[in-house]
TORVEXLO-22383 format. One record per residue (C-alpha): residue in one letter; x, y, z. Coordinates in steps of 0.05 Angstrom, whole numbers. Example, Ala and Ser with C-alpha at 12.3 -4.5 7.8 and 13.67 -1.06 7.14 Angstrom:
! residues 2
+----+--------+--------+--------+
| aa |   east |  north |     up |
+----+--------+--------+--------+
|  A |    246 |    -90 |    156 |
|  S |    273 |    -21 |    143 |
+----+--------+--------+--------+
This chain:
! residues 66
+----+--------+--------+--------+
| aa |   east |  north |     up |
+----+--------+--------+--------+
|  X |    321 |     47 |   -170 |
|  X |    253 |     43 |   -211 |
|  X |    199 |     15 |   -176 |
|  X |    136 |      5 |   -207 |
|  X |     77 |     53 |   -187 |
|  X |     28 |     -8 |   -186 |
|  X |     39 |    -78 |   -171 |
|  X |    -14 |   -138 |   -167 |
|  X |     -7 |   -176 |    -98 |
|  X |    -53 |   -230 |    -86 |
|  X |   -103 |   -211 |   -142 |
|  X |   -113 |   -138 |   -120 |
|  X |    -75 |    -78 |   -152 |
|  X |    -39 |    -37 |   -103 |
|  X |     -5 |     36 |   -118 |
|  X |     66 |     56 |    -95 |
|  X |     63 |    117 |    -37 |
|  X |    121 |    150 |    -79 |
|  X |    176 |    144 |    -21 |
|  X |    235 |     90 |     -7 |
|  X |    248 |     72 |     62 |
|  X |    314 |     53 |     92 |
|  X |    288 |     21 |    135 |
|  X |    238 |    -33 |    150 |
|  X |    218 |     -5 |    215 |
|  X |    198 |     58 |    173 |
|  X |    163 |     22 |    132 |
|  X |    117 |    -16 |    177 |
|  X |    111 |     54 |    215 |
|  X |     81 |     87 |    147 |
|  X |     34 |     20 |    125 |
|  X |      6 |     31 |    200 |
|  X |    -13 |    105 |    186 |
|  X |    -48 |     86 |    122 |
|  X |    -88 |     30 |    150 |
|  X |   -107 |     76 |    203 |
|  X |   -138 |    119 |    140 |
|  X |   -174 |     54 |    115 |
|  X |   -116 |     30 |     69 |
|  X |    -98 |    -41 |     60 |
|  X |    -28 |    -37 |     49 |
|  X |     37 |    -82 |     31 |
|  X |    114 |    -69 |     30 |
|  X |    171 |   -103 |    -13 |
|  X |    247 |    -91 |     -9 |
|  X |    272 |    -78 |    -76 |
|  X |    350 |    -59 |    -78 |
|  X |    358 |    -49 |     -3 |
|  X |    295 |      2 |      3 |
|  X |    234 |    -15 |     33 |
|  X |    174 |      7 |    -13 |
|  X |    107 |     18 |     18 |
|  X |     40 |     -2 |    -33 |
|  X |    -28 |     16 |    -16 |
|  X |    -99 |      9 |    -38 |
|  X |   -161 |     40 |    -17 |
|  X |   -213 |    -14 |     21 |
|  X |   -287 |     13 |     43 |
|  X |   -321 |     -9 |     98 |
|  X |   -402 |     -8 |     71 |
|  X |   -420 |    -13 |      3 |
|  X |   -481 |     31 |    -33 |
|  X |   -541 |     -9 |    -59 |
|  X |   -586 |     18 |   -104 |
|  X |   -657 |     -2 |    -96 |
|  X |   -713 |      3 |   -145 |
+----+--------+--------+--------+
């Protein structure tokens, strides 16, 4: 199994967390933990793994005033 380390779901790139899970439990238990660290997250089952993508959201953005 290859996966790819970044994949494009929905318009929005999205970075592999390095591990296959057996499991989809297991993977729904790992995309929970990283949404509870402000990822939006995503899993696909490629080859009878479960693999877990994530990106980075922010909750206020910075505006520069002149």
């Amino acid at each position: 199994m290859s996966p790819n380390l970044a994949t494009t779901i929905d318009g929005k790139k999205f970075m592999w967390d390095g591990q296959p899970y057996d499991s989809r439990e297991e993977a729904l238990r790992a995309a929970e933990s990283y949404q509870n660290e402000n990822f939006e997250t995503r899993f696909v089952e490629e080859e009878g793994k479960f693999l877990v993508y994530t990106r980075r959201t922010t909750k206020e953005w910075a505006v520069a005033t002149q």
